[in-house]
LOFIGU-226490 format. One record per residue (C-alpha): residue in one letter; x, y, z; residue number from 1. Coordinates in nm, 2 decimals. Example, Ala and Ser with C-alpha at 12.3 -4.5 7.8 and 13.67 -1.06 7.14 Angstrom:
BEGIN
VEXTI type     c1     c2     c3 seq
VEXTI    A   1.23  -0.45   0.78   1
VEXTI    S   1.37  -0.11   0.71   2
END
This chain:
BEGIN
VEXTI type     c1     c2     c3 seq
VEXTI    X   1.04  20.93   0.03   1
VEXTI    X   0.80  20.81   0.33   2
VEXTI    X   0.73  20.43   0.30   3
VEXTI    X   0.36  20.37   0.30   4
VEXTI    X   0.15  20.38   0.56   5
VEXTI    X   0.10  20.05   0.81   6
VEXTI    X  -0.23  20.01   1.03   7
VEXTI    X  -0.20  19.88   1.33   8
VEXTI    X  -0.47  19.84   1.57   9
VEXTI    X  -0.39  20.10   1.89  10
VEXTI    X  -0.13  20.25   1.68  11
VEXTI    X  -0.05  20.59   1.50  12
VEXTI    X   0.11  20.61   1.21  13
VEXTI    X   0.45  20.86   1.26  14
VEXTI    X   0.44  20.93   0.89  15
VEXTI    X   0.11  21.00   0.81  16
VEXTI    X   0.07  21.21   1.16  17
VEXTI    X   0.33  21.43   1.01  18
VEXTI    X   0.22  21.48   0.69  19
VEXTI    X  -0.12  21.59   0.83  20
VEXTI    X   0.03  21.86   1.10  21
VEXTI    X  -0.05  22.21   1.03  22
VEXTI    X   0.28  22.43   0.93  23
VEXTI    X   0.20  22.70   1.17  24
VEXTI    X   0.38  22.63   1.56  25
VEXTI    X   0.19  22.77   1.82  26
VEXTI    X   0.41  22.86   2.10  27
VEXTI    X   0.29  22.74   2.39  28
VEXTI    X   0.38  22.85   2.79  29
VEXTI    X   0.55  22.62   3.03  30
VEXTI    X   0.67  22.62   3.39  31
VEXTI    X   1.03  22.51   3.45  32
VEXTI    X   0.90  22.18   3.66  33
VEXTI    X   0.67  22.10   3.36  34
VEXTI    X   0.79  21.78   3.18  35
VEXTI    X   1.02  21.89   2.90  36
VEXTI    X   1.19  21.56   2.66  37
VEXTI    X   1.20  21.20   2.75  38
VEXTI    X   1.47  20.96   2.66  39
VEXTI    X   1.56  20.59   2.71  40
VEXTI    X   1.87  20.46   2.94  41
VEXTI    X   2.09  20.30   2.72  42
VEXTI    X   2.04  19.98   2.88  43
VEXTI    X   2.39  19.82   2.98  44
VEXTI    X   2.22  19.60   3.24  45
VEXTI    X   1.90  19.51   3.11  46
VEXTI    X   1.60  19.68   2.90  47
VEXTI    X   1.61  20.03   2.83  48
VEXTI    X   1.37  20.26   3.04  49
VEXTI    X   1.19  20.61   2.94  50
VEXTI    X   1.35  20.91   3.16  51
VEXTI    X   1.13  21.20   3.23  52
VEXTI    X   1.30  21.51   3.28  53
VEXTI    X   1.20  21.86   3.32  54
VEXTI    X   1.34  22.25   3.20  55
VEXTI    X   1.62  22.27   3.48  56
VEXTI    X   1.78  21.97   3.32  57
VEXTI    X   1.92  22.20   3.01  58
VEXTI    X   2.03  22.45   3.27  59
VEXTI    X   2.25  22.19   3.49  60
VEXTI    X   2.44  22.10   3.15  61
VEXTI    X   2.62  22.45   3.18  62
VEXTI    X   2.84  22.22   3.45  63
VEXTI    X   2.87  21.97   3.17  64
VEXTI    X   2.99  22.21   2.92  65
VEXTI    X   3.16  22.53   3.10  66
VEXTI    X   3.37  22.37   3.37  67
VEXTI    X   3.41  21.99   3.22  68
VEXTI    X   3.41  22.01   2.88  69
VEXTI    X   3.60  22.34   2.92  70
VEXTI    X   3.40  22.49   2.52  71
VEXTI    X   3.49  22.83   2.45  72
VEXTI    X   3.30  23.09   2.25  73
VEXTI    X   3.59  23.06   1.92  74
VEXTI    X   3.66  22.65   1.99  75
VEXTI    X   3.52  22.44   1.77  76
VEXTI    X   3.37  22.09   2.03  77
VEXTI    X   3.33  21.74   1.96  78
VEXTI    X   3.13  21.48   2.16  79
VEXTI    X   3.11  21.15   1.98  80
VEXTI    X   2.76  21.02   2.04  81
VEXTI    X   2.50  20.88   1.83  82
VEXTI    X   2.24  21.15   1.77  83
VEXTI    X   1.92  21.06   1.98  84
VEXTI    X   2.09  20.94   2.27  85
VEXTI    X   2.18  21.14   2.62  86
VEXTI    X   2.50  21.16   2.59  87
VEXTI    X   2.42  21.38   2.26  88
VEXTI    X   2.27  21.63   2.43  89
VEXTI    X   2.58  21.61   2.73  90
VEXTI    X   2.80  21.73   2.45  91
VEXTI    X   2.57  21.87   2.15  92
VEXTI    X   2.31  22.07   2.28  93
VEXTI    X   2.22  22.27   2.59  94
VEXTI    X   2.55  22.32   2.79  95
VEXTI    X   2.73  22.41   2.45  96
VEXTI    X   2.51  22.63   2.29  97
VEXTI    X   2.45  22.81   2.64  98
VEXTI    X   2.82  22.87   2.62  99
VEXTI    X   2.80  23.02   2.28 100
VEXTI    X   3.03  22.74   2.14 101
VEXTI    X   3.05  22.59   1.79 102
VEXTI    X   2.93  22.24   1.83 103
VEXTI    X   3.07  21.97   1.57 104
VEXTI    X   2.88  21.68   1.45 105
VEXTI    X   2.98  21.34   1.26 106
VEXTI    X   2.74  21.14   1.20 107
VEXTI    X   2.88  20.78   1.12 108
VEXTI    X   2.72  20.42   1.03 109
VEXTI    X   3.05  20.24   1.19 110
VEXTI    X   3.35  20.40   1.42 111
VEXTI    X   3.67  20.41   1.24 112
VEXTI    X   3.94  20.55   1.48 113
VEXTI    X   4.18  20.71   1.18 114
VEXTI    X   3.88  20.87   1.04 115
VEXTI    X   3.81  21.07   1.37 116
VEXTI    X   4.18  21.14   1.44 117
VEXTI    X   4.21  21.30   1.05 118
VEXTI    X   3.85  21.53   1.12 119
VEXTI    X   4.05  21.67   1.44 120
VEXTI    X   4.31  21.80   1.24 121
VEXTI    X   4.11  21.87   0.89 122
VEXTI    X   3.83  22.09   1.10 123
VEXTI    X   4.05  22.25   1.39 124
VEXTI    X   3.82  22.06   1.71 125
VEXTI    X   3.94  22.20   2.01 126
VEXTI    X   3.78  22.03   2.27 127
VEXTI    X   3.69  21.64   2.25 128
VEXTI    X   3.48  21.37   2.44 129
VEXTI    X   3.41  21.11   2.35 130
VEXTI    X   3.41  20.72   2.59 131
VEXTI    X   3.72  20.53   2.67 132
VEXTI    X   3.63  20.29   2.42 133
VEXTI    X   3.69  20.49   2.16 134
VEXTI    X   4.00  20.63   2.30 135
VEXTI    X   4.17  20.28   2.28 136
VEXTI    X   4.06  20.23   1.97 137
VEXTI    X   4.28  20.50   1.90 138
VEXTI    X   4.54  20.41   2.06 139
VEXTI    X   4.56  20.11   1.83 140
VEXTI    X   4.63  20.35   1.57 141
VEXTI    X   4.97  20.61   1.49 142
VEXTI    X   4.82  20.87   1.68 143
VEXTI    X   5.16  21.06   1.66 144
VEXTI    X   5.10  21.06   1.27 145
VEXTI    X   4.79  21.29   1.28 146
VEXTI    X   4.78  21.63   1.33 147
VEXTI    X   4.59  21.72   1.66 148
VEXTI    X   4.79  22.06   1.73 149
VEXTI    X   4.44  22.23   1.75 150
VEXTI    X   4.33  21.99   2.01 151
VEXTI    X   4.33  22.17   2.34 152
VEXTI    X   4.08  21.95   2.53 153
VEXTI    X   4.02  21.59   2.63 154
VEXTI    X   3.74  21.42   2.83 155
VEXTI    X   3.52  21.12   2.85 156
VEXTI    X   3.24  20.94   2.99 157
VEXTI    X   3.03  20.64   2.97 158
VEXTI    X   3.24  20.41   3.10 159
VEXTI    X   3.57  20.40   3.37 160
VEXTI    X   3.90  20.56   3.19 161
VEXTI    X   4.15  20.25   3.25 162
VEXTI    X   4.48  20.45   3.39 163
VEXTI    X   4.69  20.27   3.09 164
VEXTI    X   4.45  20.49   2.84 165
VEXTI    X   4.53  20.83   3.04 166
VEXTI    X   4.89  20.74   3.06 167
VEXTI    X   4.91  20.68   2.64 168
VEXTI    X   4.71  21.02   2.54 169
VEXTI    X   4.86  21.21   2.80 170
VEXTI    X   5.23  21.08   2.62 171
VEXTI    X   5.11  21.15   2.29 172
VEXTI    X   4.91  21.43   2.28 173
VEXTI    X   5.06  21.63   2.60 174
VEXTI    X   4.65  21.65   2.73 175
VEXTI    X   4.51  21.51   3.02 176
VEXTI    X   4.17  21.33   2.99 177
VEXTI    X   3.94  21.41   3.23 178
VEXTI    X   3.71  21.18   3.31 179
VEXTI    X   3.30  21.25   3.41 180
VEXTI    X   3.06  21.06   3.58 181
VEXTI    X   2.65  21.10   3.48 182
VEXTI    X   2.35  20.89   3.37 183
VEXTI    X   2.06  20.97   3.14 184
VEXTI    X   1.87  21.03   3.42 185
VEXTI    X   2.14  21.29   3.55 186
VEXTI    X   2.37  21.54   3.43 187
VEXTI    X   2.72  21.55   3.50 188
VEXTI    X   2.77  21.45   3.83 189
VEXTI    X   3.13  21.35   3.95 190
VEXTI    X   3.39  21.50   3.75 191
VEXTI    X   3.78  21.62   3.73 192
VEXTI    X   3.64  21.98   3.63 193
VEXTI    X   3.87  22.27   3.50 194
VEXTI    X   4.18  22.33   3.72 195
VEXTI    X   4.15  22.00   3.87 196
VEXTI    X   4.44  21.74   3.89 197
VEXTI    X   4.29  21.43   3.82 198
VEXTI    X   4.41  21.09   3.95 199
VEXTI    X   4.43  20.84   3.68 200
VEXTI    X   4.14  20.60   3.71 201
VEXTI    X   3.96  20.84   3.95 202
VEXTI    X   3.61  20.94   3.82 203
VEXTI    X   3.70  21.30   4.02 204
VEXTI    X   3.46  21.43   4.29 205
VEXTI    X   3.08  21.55   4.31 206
VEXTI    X   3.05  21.87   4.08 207
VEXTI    X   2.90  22.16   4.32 208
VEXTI    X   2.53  22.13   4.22 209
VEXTI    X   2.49  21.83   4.42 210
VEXTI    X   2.54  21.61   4.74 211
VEXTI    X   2.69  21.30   4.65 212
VEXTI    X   2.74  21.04   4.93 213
VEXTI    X   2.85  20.64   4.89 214
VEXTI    X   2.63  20.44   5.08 215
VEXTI    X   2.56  20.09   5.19 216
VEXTI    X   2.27  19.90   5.12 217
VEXTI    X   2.11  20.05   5.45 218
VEXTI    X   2.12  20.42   5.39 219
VEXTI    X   2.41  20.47   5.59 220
VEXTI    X   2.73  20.62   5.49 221
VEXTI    X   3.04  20.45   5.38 222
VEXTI    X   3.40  20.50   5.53 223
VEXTI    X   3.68  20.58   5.35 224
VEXTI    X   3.78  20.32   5.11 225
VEXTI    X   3.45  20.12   5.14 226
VEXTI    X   3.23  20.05   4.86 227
VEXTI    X   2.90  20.10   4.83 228
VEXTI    X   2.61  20.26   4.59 229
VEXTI    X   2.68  20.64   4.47 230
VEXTI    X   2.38  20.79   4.63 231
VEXTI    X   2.22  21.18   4.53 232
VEXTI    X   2.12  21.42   4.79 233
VEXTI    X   1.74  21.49   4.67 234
VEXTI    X   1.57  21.60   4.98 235
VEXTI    X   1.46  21.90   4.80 236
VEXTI    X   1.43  21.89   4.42 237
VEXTI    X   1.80  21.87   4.27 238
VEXTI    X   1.83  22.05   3.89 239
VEXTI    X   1.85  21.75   3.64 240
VEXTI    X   1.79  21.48   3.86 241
VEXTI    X   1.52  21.25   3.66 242
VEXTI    X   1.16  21.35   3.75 243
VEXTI    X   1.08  20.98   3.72 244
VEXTI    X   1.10  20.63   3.52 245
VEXTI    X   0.78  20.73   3.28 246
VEXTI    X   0.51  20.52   3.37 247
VEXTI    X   0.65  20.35   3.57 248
VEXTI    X   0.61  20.42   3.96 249
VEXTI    X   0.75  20.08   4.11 250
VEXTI    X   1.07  20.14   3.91 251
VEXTI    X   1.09  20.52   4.02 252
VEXTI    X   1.00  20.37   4.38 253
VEXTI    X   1.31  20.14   4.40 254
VEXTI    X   1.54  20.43   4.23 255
VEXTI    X   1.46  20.73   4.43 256
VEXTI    X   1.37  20.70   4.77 257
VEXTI    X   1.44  20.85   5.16 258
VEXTI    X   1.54  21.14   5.03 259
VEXTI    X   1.81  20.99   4.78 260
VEXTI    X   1.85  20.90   4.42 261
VEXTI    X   2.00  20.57   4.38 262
VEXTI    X   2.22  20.53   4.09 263
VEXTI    X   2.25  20.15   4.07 264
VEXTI    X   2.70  20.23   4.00 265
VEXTI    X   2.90  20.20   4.32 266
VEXTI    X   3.24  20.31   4.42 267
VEXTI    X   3.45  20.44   4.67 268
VEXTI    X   3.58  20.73   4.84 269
VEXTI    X   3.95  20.80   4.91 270
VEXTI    X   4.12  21.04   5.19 271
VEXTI    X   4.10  21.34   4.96 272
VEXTI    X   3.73  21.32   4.84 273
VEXTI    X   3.81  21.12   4.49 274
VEXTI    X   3.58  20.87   4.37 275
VEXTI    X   3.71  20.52   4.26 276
VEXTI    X   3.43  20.33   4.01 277
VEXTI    X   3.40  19.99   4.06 278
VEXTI    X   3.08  19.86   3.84 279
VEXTI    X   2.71  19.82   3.82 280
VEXTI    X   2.55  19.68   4.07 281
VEXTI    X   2.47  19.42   3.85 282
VEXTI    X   2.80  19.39   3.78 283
VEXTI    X   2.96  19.32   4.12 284
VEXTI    X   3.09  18.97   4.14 285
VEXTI    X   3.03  18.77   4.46 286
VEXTI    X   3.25  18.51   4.48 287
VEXTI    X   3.37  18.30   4.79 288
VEXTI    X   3.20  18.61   5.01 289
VEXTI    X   3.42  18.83   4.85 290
VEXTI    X   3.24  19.14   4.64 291
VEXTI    X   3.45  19.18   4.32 292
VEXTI    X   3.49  19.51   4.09 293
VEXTI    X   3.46  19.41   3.72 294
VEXTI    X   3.66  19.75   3.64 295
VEXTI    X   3.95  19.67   3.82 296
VEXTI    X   4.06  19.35   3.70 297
VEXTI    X   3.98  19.48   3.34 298
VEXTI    X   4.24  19.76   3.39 299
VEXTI    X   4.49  19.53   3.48 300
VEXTI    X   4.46  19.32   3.21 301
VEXTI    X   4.43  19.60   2.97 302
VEXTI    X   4.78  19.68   3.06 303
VEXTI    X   4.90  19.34   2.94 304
VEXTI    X   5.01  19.36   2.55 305
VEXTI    X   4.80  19.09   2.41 306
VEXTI    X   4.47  19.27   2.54 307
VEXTI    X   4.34  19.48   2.30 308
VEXTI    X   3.92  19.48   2.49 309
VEXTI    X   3.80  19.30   2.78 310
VEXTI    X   3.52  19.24   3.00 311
VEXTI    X   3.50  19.10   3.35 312
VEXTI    X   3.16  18.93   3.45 313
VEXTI    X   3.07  18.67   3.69 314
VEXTI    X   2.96  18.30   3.60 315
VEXTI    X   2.79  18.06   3.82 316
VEXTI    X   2.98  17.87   4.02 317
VEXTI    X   2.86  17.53   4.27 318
VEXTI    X   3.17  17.58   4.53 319
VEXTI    X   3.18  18.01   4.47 320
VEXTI    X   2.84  18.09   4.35 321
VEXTI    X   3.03  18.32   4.10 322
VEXTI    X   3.38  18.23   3.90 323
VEXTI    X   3.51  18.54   3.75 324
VEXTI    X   3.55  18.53   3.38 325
VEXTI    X   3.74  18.72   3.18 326
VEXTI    X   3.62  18.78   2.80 327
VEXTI    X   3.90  18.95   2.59 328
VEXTI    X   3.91  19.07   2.20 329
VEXTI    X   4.32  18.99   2.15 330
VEXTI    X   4.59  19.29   2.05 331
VEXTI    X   4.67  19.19   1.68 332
VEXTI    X   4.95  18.88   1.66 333
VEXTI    X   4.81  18.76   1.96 334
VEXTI    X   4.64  18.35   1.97 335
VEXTI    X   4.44  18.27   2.24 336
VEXTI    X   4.60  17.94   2.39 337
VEXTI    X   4.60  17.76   2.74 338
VEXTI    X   4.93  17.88   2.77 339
VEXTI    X   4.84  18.28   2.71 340
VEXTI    X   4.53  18.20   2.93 341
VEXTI    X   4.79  18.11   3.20 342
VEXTI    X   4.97  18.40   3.16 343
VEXTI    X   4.70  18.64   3.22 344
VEXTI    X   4.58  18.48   3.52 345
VEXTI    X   4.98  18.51   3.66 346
VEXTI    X   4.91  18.85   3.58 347
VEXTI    X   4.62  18.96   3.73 348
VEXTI    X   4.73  18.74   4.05 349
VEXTI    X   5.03  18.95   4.10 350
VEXTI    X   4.88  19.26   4.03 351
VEXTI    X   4.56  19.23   4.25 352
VEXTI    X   4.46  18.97   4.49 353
VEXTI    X   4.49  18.62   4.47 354
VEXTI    X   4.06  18.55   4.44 355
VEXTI    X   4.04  18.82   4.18 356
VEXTI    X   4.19  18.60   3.92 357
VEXTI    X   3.97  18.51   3.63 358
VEXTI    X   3.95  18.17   3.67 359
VEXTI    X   3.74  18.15   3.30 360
VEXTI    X   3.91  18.29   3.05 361
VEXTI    X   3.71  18.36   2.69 362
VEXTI    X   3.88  18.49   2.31 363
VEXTI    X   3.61  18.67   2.10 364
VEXTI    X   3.66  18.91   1.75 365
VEXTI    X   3.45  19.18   1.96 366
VEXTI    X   3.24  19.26   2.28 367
VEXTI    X   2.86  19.32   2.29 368
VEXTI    X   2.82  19.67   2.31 369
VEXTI    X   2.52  19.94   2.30 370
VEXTI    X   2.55  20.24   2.02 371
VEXTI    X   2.74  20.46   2.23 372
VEXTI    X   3.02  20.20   2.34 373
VEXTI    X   2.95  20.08   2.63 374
VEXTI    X   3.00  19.69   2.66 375
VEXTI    X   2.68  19.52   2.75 376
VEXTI    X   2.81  19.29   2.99 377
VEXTI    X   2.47  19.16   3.05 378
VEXTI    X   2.42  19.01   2.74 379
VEXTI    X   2.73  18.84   2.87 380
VEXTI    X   2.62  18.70   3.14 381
VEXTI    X   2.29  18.57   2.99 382
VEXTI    X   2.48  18.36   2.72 383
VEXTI    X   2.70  18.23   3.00 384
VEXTI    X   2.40  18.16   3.22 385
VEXTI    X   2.18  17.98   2.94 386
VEXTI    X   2.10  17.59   3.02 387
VEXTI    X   2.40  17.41   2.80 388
VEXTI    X   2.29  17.15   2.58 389
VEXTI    X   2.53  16.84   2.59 390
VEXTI    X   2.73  16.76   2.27 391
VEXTI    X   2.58  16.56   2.09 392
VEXTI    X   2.25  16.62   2.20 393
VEXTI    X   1.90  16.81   2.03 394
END
């Protein structure tokens, strides 16, 4: 039952709008560069934006789906993504259907990780994806207690796979994951496709549609091991690559520009062509002169037992301009504690370097995240970077 109708001044009423629209669809010709769907970024760092992209966009997904996702004509696939989002139509729509696969969906109001395992089993998926996230969620669960024989296919996206996570599934379910690298305003773009051998914690390397180059913050390119922004060759028009930030040409200015799309995510290059993540841009800590990786100290503390979620941001600092903070959701019969807090930095100490310690360390029941599960480390570092009022004080 549509609610009733609400005027607004400037407004159109969704609702009403429908219920006038004639029945009959007119088809209507388009060129391939015409503007084709619009959706928003999912906004880790900040407020979402409206990405314009053309016809060529579904036609890069058969990347996504043929030589990532690895569907097959008789499989049944799986990407766990809330409907409306990008990442829905990485793994629901275009690529898939192109491929003639059968495309599962499951709609749910809350993730339950034993409810997902049982579907695997109860419908025969053959090919999953869904973000690392999810996959330790899992991991918290029997996983050797469901019935995943028909699952011949694991991958993920959205956020960095922590080598701990590709270790446990590999040992449990005998299947790799291999990880992907895209945005909404991209389609897959770094990957461990198909007949790869993926290096745990390695995003993989640029798929063949595009020229993918790390760079620093003047154009030029990095050296081996060096981090800088993941850059996209779009000298001439690359398939799938945004058309712009709708709207808004300052935005579009500052993302795409001398012949590159800038992605905003930086990383680094090893020997053999693999590409290491190491955060946001916004989510580089600099601290003491040193440029810190969130994702790296967060994969070394996920490896210790009590750590069951954690994020790595940056807090400001007098002496270091940013401390690095550590915010963790605790492994069950774990207490957070000074001692435990101890511990962890001991940890990470002897694991990394010395200044990559979190010197702030923060117990919370559960991380801010968007719909798809990525944490929202910005909403982390606005609480953190909010005037504090003194105790006692209005």
């Amino acid at each position: 039952m549509c609610a009733a109708p609400v005027e607004r001044a400037g407004w159109l009423d969704f609702n009403t709008g429908v219920s006038a629209a004639s029945a009959d669809f007119a088809r209507v010709e388009t060129l391939a560069a015409d503007p084709m769907l619009m959706y928003f970024s999912s906004g880790t760092s900040g407020n979402p934006k409206m990405v314009l992209h053309d016809s060529e966009y579904a036609i890069a997904h058969l990347v996504t789906a043929k030589h990532w996702h690895n569907v097959q004509p008789d499989g049944l696939h799986f990407t766990i993504a809330d409907t409306g989002w990008g990442k829905a139509v990485w793994g629901k729509y275009y690529g898939q259907w192109l491929m003639e696969a059968c495309v599962f969906t499951y709609d749910f109001d809350r993730f339950h990780p034993s409810e997902i395992l049982s579907l695997i089993g109860k419908y025969g998926i053959t090919t999953l994806c869904c973000p690392p996230t999810m996959y330790r969620m899992m991991m918290a669960e029997d996983v050797d207690a469901y019935d995943l024989h028909t699952l011949m296919y694991s991958t993920t996206a959205g956020e960095a796979l922590n080598p701990d996570l590709f270790d446990f599934w590999k040992e449990h379910t005998g299947l790799t994951i291999y990880e992907g690298f895209g945005q909404t305003e991209t389609p897959l773009t770094i990957a461990n496709l198909t007949g790869s051998v993926p290096r745990p914690g390695s995003m993989g390397k640029p798929v063949p549609l595009y020229n993918v180059e790390i760079q620093r913050e003047d154009g030029s390119r990095c050296d081996t091991g060096e981090t800088g922004e993941v850059c996209i060759d779009v000298h001439e028009k690359a398939a799938g690559i945004m058309l712009e930030y709708y709207r808004d040409p300052e935005k579009t200015a500052a993302a795409v520009h001398d012949g590159w799309y800038h992605t905003g995510d930086t990383a680094w290059c090893d020997e053999d062509g693999y590409f290491w993540y190491v955060g946001r841009n916004d989510d580089v800590i600099k601290s003491s002169g040193y440029r810190i990786g969130p994702f790296e100290i967060e994969s070394v503390l996920l490896e210790h037992e009590a750590v069951r979620e954690c994020a790595v941001t940056g807090v400001p600092d007098p002496v270091r301009g940013k401390a690095v903070k550590a915010t963790i959701v605790l492994a069950e019969g774990f207490a957070g504690s000074s001692e435990l807090t101890r511990e962890l930095q001991t940890w990470v100490k002897k694991r990394t370097a010395p200044y990559k310690y979190p010197r702030i360390v923060e117990y919370v029941d559960a991380l801010p995240k968007t719909v798809n599960g990525k944490i929202r480390r910005a909403v982390i570092r606005q609480e953190d970077e909010k005037p504090k009022t003194p105790e006692g004080l209005v």
